[in-house]
Every structure is written in C-alpha cells, then in structure tokens.
N, C-alpha and C positions, 0 to 999 in steps of 0.2 A: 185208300186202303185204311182199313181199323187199325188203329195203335192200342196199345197195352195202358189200361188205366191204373194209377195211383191206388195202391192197397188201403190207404191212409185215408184220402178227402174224393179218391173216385176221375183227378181230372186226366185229363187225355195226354200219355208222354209221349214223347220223341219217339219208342220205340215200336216196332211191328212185331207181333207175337211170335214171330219165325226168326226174328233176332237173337243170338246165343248170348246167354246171361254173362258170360265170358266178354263179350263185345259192348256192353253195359255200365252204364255209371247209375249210382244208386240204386242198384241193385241187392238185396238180402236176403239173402241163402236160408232158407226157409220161413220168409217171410213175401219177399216177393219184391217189386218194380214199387219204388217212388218217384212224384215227382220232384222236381228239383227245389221247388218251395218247403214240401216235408222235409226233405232231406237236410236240407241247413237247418229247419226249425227242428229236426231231433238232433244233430251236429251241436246245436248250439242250446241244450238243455228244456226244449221246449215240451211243454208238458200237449197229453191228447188225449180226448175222452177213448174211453176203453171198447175197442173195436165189437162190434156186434154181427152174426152171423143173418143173413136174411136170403132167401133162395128168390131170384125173379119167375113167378108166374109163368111169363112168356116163353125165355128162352131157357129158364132151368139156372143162371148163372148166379154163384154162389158172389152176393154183395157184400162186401165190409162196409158199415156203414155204423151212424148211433142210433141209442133211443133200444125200441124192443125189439128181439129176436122174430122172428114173422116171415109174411112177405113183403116186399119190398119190389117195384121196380127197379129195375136197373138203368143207370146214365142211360146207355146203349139202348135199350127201346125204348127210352121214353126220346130219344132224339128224334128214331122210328116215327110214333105217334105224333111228334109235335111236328115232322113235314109237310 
C-alpha cells in the first residue's frame, strides 16, 4: 500500500494516507506529514532550503521540492517508470 511522503525531502513515511492525523507523529497542522529525519532536523534548529511548488505532469500531484517552480516529477512515478 502507498504511504504518505515527507512534505520536506519527499521520502516515504510510516503512514497510509487514510491514517488520521490525530493517530500521527510528526505531523503539522497545516503543513502536512514528515519524516522522522526532518522532524528532529527542524526539532533541533536545522535550517532547509525554501520549499518550491511543482505540479507532476503524470498524475497532477502537487511536489514540494527545491530549485524552480515548474514541473516536476514526482517520487511516486518516477518509482512507476523506473519498474
């Protein structure tokens, strides 16, 4: 089953998107699902380049990623393509 990716660096968390954010750890309420590497690294002062909007081609899914605003594939199909 697909898990819910990291808003921050994109990798794949423990959780399933049908998971209530109530039920969740690092979780932020209008920001969204990290994983647990971000989450100590903002915990603990760590600085992160400034999040960039990019919509994926394929399935339409809005990426947080760096660099320029655009498109972008997404982790999620590029696993796709890379099968």
């Amino acid at each position: 089953m697909e898990k819910d990716a990291c808003v921050i660096c994109g990798t794949e968390t423990v959780y399933d998107p049908e998971t209530p954010v109530e039920q969740r750890l690092n979780y932020v309420e209008g920001t969204g699902q990290l994983c647990q590497n971000c989450a100590e690294r903002l915990e603990n002062g760590g600085q992160y380049p400034a999040p960039v909007l990019a919509i994926c081609p394929h399935c339409h899914f809005a990426n947080i990623g760096e660099g320029e605003v655009g498109v972008v594939i997404c982790k999620r199909c590029q696993k796709m393509f890379n099968r």
